[in-house]
FIPASE-183004 format. One record per residue: x negated, y negated, z negated of N, C-alpha, C in turn; residue in one letter. Coordinates in Angstrom, 2 decimals. Layout:
! FIPASE-183004
<atom><n_c1>X</n_c1><n_c2>Y</n_c2><n_c3>Z</n_c3><ca_c1>X</ca_c1><ca_c2>Y</ca_c2><ca_c3>Z</ca_c3><c_c1>X</c_c1><c_c2>Y</c_c2><c_c3>Z</c_c3><r>A</r></atom>
...
***
This chain:
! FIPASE-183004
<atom><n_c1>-0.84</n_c1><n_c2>1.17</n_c2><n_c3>0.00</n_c3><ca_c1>0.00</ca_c1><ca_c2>0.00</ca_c2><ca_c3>0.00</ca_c3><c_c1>-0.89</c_c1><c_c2>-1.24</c_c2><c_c3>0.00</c_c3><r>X</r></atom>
<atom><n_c1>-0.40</n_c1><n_c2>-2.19</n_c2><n_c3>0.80</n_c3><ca_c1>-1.03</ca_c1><ca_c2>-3.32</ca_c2><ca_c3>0.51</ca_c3><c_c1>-0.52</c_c1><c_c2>-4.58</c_c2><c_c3>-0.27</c_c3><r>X</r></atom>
<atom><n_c1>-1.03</n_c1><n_c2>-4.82</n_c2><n_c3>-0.45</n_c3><ca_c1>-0.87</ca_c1><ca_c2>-6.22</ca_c2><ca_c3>-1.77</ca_c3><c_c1>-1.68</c_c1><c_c2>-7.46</c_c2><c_c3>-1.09</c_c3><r>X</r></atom>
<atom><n_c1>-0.57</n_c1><n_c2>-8.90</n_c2><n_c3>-1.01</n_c3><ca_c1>-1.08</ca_c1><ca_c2>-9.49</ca_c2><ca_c3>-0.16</ca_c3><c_c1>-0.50</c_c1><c_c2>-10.70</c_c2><c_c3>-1.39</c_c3><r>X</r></atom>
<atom><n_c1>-1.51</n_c1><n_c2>-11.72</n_c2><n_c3>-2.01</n_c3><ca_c1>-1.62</ca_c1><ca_c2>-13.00</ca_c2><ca_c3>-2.79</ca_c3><c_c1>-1.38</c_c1><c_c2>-14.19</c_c2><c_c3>-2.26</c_c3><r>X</r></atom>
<atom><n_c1>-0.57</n_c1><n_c2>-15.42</n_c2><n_c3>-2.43</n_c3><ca_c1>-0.42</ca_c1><ca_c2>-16.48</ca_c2><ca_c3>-1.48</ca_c3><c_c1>-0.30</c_c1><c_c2>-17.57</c_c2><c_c3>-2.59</c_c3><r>X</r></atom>
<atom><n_c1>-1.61</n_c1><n_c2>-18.59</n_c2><n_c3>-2.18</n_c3><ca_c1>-1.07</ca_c1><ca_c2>-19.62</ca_c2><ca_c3>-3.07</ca_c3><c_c1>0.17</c_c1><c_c2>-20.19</c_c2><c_c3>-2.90</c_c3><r>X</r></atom>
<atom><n_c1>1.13</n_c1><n_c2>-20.74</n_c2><n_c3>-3.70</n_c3><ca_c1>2.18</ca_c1><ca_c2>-21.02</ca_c2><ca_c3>-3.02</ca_c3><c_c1>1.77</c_c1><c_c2>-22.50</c_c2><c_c3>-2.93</c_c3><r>X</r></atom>
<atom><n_c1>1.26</n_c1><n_c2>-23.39</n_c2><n_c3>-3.90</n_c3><ca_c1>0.54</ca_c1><ca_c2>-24.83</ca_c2><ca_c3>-3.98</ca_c3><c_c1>-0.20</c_c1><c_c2>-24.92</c_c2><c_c3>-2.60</c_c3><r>X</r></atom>
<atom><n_c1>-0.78</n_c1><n_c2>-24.29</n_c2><n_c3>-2.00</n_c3><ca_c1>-1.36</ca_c1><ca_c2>-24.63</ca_c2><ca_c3>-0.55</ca_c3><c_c1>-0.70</c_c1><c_c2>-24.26</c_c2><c_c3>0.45</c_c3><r>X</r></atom>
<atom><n_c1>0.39</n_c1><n_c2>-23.47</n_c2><n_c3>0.22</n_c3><ca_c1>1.03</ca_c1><ca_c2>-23.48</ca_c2><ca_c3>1.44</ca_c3><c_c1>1.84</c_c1><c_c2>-24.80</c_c2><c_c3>1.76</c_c3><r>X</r></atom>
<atom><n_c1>2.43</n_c1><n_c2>-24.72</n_c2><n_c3>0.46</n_c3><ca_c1>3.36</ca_c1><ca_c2>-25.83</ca_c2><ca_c3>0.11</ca_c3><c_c1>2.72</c_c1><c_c2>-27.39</c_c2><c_c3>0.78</c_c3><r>X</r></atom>
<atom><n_c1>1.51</n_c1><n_c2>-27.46</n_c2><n_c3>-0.15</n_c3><ca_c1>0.43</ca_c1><ca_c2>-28.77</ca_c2><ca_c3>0.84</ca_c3><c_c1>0.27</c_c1><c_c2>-28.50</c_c2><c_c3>2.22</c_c3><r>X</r></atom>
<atom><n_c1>0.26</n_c1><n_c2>-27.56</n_c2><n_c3>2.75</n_c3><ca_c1>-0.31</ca_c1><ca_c2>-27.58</ca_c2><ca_c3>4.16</ca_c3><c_c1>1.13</c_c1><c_c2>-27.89</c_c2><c_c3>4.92</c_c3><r>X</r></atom>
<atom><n_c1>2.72</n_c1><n_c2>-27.30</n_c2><n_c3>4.34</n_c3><ca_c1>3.52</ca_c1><ca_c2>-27.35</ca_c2><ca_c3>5.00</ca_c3><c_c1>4.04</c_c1><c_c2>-29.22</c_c2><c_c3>5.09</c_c3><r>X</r></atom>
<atom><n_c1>3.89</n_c1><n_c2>-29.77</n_c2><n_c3>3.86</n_c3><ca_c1>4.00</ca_c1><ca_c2>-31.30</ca_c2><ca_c3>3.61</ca_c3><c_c1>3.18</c_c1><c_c2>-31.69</c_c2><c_c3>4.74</c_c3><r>X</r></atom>
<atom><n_c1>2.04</n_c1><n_c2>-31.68</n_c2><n_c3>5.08</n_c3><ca_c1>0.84</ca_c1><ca_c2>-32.51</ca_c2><ca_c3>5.79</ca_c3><c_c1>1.44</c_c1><c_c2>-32.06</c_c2><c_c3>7.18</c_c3><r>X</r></atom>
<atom><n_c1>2.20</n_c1><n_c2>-31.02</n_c2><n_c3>7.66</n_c3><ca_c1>2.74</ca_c1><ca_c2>-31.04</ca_c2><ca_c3>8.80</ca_c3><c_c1>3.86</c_c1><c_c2>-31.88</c_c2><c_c3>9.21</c_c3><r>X</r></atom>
<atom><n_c1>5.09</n_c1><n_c2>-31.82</n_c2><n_c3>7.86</n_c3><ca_c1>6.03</ca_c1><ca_c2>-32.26</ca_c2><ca_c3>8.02</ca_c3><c_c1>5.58</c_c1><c_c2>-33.90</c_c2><c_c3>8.57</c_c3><r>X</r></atom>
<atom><n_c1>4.97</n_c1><n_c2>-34.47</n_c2><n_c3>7.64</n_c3><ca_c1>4.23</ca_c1><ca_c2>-35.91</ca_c2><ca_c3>7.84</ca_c3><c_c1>3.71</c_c1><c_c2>-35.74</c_c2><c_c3>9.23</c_c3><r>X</r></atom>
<atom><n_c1>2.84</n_c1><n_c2>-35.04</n_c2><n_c3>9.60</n_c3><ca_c1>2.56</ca_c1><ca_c2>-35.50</ca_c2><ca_c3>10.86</ca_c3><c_c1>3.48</c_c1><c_c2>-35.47</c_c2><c_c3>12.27</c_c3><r>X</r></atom>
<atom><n_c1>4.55</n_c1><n_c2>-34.72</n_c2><n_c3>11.73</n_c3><ca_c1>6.12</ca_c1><ca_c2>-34.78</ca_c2><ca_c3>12.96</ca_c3><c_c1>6.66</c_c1><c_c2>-36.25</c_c2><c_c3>12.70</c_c3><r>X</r></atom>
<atom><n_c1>6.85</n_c1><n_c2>-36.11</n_c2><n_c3>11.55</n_c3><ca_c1>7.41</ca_c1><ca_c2>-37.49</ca_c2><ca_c3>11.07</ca_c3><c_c1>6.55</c_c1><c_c2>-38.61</c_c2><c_c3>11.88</c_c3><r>X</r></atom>
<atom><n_c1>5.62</n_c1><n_c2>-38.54</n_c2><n_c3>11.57</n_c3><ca_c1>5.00</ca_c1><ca_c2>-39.80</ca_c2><ca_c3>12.10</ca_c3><c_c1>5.13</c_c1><c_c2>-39.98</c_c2><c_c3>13.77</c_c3><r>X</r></atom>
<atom><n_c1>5.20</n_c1><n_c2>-38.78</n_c2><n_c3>14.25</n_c3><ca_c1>5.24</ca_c1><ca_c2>-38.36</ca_c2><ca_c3>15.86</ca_c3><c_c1>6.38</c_c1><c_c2>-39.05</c_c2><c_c3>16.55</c_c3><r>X</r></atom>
<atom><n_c1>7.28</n_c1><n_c2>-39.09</n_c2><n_c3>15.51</n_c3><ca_c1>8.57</ca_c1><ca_c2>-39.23</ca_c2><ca_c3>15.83</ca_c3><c_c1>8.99</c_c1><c_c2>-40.60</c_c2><c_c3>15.43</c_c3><r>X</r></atom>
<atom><n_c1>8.80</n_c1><n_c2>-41.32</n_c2><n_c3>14.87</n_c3><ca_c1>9.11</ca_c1><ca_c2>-42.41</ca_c2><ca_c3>14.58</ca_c3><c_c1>7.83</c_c1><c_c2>-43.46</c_c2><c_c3>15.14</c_c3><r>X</r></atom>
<atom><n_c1>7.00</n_c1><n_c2>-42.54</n_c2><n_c3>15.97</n_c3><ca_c1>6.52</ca_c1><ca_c2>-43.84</ca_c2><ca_c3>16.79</ca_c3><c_c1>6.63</c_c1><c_c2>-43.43</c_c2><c_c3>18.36</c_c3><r>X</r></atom>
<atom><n_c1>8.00</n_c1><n_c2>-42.42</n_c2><n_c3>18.77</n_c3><ca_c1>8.51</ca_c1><ca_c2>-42.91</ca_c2><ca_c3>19.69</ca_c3><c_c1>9.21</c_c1><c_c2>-43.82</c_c2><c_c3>20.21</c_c3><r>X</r></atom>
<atom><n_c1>9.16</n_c1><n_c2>-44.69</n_c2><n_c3>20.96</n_c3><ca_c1>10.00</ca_c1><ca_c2>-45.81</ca_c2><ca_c3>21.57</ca_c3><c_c1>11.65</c_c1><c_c2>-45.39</c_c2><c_c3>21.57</c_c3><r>X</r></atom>
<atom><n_c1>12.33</n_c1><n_c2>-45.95</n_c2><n_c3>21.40</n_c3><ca_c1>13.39</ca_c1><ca_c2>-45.88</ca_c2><ca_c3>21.52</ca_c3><c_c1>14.04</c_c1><c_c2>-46.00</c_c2><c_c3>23.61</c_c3><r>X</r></atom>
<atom><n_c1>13.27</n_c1><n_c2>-46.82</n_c2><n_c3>24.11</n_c3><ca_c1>13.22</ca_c1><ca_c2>-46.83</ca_c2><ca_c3>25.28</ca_c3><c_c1>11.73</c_c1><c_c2>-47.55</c_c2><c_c3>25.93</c_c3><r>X</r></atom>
<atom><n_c1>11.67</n_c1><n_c2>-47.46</n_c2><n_c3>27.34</n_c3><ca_c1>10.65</ca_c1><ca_c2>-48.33</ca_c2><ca_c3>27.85</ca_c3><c_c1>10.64</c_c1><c_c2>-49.20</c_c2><c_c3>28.87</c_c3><r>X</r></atom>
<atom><n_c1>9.67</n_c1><n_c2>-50.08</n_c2><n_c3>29.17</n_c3><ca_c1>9.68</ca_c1><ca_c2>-51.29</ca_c2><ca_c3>29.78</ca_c3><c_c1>9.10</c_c1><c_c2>-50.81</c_c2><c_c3>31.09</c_c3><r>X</r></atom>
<atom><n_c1>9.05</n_c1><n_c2>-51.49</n_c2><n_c3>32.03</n_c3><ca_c1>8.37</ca_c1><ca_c2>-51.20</ca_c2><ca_c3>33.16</ca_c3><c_c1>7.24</c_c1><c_c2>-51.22</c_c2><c_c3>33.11</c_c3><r>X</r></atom>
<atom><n_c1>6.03</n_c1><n_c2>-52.08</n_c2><n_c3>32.61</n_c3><ca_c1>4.76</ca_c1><ca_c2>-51.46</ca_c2><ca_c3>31.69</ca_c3><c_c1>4.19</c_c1><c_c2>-50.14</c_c2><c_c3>31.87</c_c3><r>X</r></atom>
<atom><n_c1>5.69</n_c1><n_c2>-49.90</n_c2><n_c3>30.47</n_c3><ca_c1>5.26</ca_c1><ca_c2>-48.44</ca_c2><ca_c3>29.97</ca_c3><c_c1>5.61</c_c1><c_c2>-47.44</c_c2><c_c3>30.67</c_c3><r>X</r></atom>
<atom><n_c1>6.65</n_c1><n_c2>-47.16</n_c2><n_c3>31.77</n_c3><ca_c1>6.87</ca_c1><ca_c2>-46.65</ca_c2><ca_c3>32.61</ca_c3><c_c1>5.85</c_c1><c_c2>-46.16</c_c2><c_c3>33.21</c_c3><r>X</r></atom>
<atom><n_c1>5.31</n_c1><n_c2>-47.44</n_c2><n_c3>34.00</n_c3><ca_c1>3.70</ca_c1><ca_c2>-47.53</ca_c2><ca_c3>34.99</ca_c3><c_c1>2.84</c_c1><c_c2>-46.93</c_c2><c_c3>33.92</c_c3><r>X</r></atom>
<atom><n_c1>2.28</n_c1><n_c2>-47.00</n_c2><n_c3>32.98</n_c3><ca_c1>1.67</ca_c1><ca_c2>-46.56</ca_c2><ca_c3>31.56</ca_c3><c_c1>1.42</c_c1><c_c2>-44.80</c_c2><c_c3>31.55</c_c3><r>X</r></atom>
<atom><n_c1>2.90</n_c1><n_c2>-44.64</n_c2><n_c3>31.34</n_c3><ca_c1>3.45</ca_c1><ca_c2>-42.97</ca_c2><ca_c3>30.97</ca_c3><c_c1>2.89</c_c1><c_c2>-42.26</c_c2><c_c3>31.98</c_c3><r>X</r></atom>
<atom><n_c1>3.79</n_c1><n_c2>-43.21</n_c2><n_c3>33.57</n_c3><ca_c1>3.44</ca_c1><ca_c2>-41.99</ca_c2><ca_c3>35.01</ca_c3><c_c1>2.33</c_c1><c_c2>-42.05</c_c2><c_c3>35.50</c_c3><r>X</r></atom>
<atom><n_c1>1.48</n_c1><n_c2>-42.97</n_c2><n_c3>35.36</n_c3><ca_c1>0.02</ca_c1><ca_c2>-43.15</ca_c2><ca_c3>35.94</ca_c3><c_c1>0.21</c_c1><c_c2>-43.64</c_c2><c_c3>37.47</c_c3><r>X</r></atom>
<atom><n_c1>1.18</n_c1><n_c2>-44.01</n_c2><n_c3>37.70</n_c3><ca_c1>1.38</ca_c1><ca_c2>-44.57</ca_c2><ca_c3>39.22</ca_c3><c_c1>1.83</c_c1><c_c2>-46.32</c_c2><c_c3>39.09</c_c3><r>X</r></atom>
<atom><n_c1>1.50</n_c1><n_c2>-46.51</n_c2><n_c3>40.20</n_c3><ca_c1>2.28</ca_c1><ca_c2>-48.01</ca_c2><ca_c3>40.38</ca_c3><c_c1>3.24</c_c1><c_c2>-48.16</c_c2><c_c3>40.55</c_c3><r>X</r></atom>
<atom><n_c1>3.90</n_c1><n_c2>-49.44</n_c2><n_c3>40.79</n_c3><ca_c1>5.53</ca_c1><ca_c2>-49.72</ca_c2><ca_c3>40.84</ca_c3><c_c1>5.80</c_c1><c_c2>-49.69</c_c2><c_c3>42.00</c_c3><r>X</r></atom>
<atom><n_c1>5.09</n_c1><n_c2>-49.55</n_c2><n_c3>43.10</n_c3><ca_c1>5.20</ca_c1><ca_c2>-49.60</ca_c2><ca_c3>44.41</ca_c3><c_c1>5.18</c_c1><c_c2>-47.79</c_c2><c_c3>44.95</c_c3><r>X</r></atom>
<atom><n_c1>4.27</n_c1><n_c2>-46.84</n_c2><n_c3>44.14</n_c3><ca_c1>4.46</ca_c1><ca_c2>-45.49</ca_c2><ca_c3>44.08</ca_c3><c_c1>6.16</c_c1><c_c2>-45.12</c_c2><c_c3>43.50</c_c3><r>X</r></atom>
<atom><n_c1>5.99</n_c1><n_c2>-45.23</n_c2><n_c3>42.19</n_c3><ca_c1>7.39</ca_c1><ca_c2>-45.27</ca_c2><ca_c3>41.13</ca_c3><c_c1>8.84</c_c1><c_c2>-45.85</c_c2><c_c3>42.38</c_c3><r>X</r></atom>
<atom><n_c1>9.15</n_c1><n_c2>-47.19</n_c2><n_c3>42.53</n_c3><ca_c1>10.01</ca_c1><ca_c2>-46.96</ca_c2><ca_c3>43.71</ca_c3><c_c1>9.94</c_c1><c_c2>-46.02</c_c2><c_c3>44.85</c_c3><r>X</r></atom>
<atom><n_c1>9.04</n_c1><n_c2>-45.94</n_c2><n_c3>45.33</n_c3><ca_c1>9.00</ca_c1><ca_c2>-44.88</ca_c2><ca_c3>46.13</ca_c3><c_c1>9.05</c_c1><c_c2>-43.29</c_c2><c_c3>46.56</c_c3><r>X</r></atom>
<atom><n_c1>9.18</n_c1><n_c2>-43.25</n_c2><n_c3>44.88</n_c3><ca_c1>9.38</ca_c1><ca_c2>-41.32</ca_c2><ca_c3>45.01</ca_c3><c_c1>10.39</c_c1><c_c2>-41.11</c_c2><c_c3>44.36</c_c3><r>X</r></atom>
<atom><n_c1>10.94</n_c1><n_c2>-41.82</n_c2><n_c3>43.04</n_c3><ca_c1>12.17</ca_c1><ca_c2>-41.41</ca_c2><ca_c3>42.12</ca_c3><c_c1>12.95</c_c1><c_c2>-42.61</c_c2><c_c3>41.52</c_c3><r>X</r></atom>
<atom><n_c1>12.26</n_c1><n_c2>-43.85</n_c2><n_c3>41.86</n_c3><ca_c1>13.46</ca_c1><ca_c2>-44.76</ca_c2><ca_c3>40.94</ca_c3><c_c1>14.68</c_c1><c_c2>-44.72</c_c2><c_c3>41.60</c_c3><r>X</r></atom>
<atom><n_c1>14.93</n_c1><n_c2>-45.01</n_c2><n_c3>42.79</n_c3><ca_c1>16.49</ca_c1><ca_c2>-44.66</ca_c2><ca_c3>43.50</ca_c3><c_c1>16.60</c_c1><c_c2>-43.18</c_c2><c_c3>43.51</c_c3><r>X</r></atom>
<atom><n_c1>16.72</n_c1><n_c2>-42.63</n_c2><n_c3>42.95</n_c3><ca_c1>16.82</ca_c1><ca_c2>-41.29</ca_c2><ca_c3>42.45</ca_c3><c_c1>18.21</c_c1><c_c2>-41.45</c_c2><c_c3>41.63</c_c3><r>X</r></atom>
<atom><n_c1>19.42</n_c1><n_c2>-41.10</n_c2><n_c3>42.15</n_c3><ca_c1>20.67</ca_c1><ca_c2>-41.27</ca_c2><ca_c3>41.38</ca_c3><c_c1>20.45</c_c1><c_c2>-40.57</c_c2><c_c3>38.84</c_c3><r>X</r></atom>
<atom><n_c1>19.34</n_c1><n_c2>-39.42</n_c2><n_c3>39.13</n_c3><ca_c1>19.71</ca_c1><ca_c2>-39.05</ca_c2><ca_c3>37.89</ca_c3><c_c1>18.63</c_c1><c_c2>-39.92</c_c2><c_c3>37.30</c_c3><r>X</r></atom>
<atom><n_c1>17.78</n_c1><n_c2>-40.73</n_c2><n_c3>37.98</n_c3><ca_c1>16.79</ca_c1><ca_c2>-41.74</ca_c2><ca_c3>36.18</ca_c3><c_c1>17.65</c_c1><c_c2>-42.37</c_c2><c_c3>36.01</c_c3><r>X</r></atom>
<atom><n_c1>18.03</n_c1><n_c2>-42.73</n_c2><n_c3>34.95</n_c3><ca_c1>18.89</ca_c1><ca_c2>-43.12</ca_c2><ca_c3>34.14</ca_c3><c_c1>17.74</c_c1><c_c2>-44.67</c_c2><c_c3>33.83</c_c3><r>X</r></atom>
<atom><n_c1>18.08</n_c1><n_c2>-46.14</n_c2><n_c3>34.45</n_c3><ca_c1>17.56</ca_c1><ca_c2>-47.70</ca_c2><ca_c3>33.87</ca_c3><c_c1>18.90</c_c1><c_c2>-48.40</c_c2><c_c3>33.94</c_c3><r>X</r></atom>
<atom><n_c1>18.45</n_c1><n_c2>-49.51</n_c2><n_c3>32.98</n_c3><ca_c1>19.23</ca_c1><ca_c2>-50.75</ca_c2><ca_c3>32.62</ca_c3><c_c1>18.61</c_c1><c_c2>-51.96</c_c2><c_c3>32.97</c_c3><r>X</r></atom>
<atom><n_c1>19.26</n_c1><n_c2>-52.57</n_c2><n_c3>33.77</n_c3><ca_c1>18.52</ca_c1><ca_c2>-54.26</ca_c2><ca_c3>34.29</ca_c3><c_c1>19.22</c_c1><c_c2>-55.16</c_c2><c_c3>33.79</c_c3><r>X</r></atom>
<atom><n_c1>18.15</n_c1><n_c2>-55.78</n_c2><n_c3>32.43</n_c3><ca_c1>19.34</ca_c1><ca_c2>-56.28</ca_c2><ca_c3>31.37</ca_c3><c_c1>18.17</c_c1><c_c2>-58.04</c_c2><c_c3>31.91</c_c3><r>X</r></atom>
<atom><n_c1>18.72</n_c1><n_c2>-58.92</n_c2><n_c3>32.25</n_c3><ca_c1>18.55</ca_c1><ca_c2>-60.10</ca_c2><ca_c3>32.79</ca_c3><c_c1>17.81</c_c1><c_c2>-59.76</c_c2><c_c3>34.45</c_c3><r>X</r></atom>
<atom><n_c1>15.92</n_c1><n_c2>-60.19</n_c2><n_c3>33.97</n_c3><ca_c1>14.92</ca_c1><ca_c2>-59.38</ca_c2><ca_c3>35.12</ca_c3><c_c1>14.46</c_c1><c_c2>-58.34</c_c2><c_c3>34.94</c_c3><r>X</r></atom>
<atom><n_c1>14.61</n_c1><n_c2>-58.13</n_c2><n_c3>33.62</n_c3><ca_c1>14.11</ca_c1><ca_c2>-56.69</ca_c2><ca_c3>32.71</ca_c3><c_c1>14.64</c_c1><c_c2>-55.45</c_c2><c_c3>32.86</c_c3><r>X</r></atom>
<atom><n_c1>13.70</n_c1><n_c2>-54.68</n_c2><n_c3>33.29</n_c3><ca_c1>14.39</ca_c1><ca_c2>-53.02</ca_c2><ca_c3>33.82</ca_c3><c_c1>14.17</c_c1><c_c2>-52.36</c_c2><c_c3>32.14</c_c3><r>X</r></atom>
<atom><n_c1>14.80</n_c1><n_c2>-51.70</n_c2><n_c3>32.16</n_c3><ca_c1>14.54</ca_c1><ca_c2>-50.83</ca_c2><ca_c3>30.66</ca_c3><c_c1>15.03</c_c1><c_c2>-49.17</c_c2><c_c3>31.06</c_c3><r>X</r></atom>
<atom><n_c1>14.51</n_c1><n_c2>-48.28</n_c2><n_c3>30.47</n_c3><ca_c1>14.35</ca_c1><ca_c2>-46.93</ca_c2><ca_c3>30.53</ca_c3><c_c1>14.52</c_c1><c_c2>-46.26</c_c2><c_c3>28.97</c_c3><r>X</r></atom>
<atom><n_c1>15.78</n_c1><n_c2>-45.44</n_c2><n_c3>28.69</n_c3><ca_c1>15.62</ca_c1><ca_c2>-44.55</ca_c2><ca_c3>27.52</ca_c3><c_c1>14.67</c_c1><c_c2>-43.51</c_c2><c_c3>27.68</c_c3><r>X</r></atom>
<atom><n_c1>13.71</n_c1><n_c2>-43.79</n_c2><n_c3>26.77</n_c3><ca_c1>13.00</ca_c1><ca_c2>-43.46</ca_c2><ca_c3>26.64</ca_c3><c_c1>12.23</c_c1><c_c2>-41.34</c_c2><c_c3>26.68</c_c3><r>X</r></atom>
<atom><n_c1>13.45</n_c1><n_c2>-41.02</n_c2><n_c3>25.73</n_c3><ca_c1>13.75</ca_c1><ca_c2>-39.84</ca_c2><ca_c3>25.94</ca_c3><c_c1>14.18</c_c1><c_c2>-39.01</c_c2><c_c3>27.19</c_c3><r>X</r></atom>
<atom><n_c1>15.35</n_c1><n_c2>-39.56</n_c2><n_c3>28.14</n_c3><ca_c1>15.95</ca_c1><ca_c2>-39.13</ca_c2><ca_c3>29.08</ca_c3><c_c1>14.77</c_c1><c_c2>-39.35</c_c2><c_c3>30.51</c_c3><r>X</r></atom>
<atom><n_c1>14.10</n_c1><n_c2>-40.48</n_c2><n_c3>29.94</n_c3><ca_c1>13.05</ca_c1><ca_c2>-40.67</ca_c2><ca_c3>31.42</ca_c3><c_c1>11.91</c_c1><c_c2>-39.43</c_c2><c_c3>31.21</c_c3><r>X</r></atom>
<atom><n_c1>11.91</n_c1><n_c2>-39.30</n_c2><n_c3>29.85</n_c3><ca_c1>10.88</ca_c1><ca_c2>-38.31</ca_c2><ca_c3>29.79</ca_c3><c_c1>10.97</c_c1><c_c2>-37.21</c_c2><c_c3>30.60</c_c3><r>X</r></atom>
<atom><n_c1>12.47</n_c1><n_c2>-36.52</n_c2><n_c3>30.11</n_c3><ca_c1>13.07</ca_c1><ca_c2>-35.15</ca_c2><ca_c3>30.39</ca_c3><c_c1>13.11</c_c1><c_c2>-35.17</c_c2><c_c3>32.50</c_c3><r>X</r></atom>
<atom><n_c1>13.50</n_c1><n_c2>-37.07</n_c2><n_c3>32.34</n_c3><ca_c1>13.67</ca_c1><ca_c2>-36.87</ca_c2><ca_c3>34.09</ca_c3><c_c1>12.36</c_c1><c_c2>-36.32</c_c2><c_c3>34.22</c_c3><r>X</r></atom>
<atom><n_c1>11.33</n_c1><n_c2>-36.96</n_c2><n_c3>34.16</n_c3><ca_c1>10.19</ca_c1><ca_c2>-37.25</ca_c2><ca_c3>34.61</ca_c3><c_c1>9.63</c_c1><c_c2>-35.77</c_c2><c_c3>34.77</c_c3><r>X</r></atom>
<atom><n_c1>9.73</n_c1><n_c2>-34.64</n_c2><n_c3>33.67</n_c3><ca_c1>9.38</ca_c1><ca_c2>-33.79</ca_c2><ca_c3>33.75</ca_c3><c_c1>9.77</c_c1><c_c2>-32.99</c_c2><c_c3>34.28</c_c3><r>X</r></atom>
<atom><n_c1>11.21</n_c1><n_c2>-32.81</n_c2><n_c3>34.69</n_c3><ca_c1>12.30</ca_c1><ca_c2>-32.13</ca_c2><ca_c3>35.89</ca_c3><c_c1>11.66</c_c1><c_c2>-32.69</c_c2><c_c3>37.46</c_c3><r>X</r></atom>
<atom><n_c1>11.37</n_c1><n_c2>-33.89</n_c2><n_c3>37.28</n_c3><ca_c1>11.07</ca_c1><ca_c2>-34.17</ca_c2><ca_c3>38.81</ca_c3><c_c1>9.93</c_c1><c_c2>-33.71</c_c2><c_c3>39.45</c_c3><r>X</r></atom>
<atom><n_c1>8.47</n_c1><n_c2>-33.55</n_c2><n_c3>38.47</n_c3><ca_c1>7.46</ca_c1><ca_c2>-33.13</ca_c2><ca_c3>38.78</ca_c3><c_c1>7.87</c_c1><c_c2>-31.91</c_c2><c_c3>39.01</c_c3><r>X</r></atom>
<atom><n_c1>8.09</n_c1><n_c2>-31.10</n_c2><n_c3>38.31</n_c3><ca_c1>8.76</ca_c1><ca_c2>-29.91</ca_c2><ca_c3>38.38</ca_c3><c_c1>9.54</c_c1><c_c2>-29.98</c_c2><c_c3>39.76</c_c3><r>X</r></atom>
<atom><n_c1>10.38</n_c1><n_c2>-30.26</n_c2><n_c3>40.67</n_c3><ca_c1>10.81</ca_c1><ca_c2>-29.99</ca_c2><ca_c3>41.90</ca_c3><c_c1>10.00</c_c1><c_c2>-30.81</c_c2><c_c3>42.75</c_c3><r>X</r></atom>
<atom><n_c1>8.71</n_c1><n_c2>-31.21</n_c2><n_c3>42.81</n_c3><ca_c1>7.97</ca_c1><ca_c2>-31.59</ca_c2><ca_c3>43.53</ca_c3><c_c1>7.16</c_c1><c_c2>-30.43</c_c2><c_c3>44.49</c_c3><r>X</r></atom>
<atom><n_c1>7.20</n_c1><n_c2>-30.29</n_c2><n_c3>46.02</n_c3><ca_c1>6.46</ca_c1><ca_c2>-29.78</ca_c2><ca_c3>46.68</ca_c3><c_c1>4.72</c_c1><c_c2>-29.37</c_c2><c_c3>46.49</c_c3><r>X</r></atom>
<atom><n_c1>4.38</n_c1><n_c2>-27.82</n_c2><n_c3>46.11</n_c3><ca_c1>3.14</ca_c1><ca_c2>-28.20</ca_c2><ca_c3>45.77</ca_c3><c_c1>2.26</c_c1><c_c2>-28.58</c_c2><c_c3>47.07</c_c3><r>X</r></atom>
***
């Protein structure tokens, strides 16, 4: 038989120091993004970016005066669906 010992005090610490580091992950996501951060995120220009997916009926922006804005989350999920049906 085996017999197996577990601090429970270090698990316990190691599981805290994770929780904190989601936490922190997560609360310094943007709530949405700017055209900037857009250009920022995809590594392309705004002249690429129009040209392959912003008229793309499913990205989801808001043109609130001159300001384009992007939820942040949903551009992600686009962003990663679109690469994903990209021709290799």
């Amino acid at each position: 038989m085996l017999t197996i010992q577990i601090d429970e005090e270090k698990v316990m610490k190691i599981c805290r120091e994770r929780i904190s580091e989601l936490v922190k992950e997560v609360e310094g996501e943007y709530v949405f993004w700017d055209t900037p951060e857009l250009k920022k995120r995809t590594c392309m220009s705004w002249n690429t970016i129009q040209a392959t997916f912003f008229y793309d009926p499913r990205f989801v922006k808001r043109k609130i005066g001159s300001k384009w804005y992007y939820p942040a989350r949903e551009t992600r999920a686009f962003l990663v669906q679109w690469l994903l049906e990209q021709p290799l």
